[in-house]
C-alpha positions, 0 to 999 in steps of 0.5 A: 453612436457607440459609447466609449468605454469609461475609465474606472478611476475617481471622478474629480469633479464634485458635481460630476462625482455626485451625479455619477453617485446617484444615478449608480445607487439607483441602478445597483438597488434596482438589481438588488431588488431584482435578484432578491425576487427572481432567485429568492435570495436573502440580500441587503445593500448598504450604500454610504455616500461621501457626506455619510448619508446612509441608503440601504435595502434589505430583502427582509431585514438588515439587522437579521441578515448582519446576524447571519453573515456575522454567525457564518463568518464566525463558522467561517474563521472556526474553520479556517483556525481549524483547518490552520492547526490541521495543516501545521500539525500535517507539516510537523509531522512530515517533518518529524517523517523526514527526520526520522527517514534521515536517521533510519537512511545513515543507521542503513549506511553505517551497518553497510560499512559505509559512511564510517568516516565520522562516526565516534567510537561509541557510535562504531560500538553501537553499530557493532552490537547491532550487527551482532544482534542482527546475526544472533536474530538470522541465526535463530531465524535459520535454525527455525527454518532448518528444524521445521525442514527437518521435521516435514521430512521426517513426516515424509519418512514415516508415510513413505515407511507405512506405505512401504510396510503396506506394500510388503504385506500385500506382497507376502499375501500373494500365493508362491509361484510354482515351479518344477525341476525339469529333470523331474518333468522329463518323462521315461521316453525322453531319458531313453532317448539319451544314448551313450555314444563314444567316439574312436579314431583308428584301426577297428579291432580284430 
């Protein structure tokens, strides 16, 4: 036959309750022996019953193993203090984070023209003198560009001049072309060739 599962819930007999005490106290020190031999683990069982009757066991000794679960219950609690002020700092500071980004978001806006409505004037003047001191600082920014742009060209210039000057100097180093008249170079028998002719129209004279 199958057993049916039992109902966890406290036994109203007493005679029952008792009978079902002893039979689990045994069976739960019989497996606390058990997994302190076959896994070498440090265990201690401490079992009172309903009248106060104290049953324990303890793979060494009871006293020693409270003192090393009160000592790493100690450790456990130090670190989990720790670890509590670690996180509340953290909050605290992702709260100042965010009210910081807040500020920097509405100073953004107002120095866009937006969001002016509610401003005072001191806040407007405010707003104001940093517009004037971001232009003073893009002003300056642009004029140090400028300078800088100004100054590579010049160093531009001057390579291209001494490229320049050394071209020229090449260039009168190289021997002048010689060239000859071409009257010069016509010979005697081609300036006989030349004849005088002239042209008459008419009667041919007697």
């Amino acid at each position: 036959m199958v057993r049916g599962k039992t109902e966890i819930k406290r036994i109203e007999n007493a005679t029952s309750r008792q009978v079902t005490f002893s039979k689990r106290r045994g069976g739960l020190l019989k497996k606390a022996f058990e997994l302190s031999v076959l896994c070498d683990a440090e265990v201690s069982l401490i079992i009172f019953s309903q009248k106060g009757k104290l049953f324990e066991f303890s793979s060494s000794s009871t006293n020693k193993t409270i003192e090393r679960y009160q000592k790493n219950d100690k450790n456990l609690r130090h670190d989990k203090i720790l670890l509590e002020q670690t996180t509340e700092h953290l909050k605290e500071e992702v709260m100042s984070m965010t009210r910081n980004l807040e500020v920097l978001e509405n100073s953004k806006r107002r120095l866009l023209g937006e969001d002016l409505e509610s401003c005072s004037i001191d806040e407007l003047e405010m707003v104001e003198g940093q517009l004037d001191q971001s232009l003073r600082n893009i002003r300056a920014k642009k004029n140090q560009l400028y300078k800088e742009k100004i100054s590579l060209l010049k160093d531009e210039e001057k390579v291209l001049m001494e490229k320049n000057a050394e071209l020229r100097e090449k260039y009168e180093a190289l021997p002048l072309p010689l060239f000859i008249d071409q009257q010069e170079d016509e010979s005697p028998q081609a300036r006989k060739m030349e004849v005088d002719t002239q042209l008459f129209i008419g009667f041919p004279e007697r």
